[in-house]
C-alpha positions in Angstrom: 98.3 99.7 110.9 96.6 98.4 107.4 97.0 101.7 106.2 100.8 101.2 106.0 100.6 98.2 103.8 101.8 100.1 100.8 105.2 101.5 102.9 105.6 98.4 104.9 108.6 97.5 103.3 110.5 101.1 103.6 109.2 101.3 107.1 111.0 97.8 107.9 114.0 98.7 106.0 114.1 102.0 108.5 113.4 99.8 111.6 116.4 97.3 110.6 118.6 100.4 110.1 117.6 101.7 113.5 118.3 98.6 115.2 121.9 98.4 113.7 122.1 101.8 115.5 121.1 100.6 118.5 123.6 98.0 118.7 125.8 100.4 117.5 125.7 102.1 120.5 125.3 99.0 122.6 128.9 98.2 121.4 130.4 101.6 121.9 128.9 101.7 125.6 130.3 98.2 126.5 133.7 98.8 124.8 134.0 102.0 127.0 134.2 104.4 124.3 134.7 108.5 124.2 131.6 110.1 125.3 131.1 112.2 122.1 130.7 109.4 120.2 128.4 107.6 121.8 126.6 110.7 121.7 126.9 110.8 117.7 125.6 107.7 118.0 122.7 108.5 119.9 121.6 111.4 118.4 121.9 109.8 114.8 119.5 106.8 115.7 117.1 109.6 117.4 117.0 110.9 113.8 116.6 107.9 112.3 113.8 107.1 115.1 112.0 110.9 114.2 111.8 110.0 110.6 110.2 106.5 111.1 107.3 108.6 112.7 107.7 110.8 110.7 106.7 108.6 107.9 104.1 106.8 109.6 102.0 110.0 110.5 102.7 111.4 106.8 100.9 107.6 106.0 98.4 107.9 108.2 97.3 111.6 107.4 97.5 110.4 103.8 94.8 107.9 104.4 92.8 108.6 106.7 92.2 112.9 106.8 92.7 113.1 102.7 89.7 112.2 100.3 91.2 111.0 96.8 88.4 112.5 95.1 88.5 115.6 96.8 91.5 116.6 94.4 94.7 119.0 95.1 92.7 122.6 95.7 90.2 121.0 98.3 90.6 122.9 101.4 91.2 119.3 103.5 93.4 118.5 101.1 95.5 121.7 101.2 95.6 121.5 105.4 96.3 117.5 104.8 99.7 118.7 103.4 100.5 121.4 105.5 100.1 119.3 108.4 102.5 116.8 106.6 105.1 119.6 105.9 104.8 120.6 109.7 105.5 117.0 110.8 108.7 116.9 108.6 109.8 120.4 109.6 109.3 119.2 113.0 110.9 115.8 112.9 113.1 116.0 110.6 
């Protein structure tokens, strides 16, 4: 994943925030707690989980399907970014 070098920080910081979730939840199911909110819980650090892949596949179409040189009216470029508005729409 060299081609997330550049975001590896912000993709940590997400991953951290998802694993606080996690044990979120881990706590809410041992403390027997009210259905709906482990359920909040859940859904919230599913969310969290779609925009981590989210960001990785914007990265990754970034870098690998986009030529910098190719510039902003380049018809790769142009399906590059609808692809990445797709992913988001979809995921997030």
């Amino acid at each position: 994943m060299s081609h997330v070098a550049k975001e590896k920080q912000k993709l940590l910081n997400r991953l951290k925030r998802l694993k606080g979730q996690l044990e979120a939840i881990e706590r809410a199911v041992e403390a027997d707690a009210e259905c709906a909110r482990v359920l909040q819980q859940a859904t919230a650090c599913r969310g969290a989980l779609d925009g981590f892949i989210a960001e990785v596949i914007e990265d990754h179409i970034r870098e690998h399907m986009i030529d910098p040189a190719a510039g902003a009216d380049d018809p790769r470029t142009q399906a590059s970014e609808e692809l990445v508005a797709i992913v988001h729409a979809y995921l997030t």
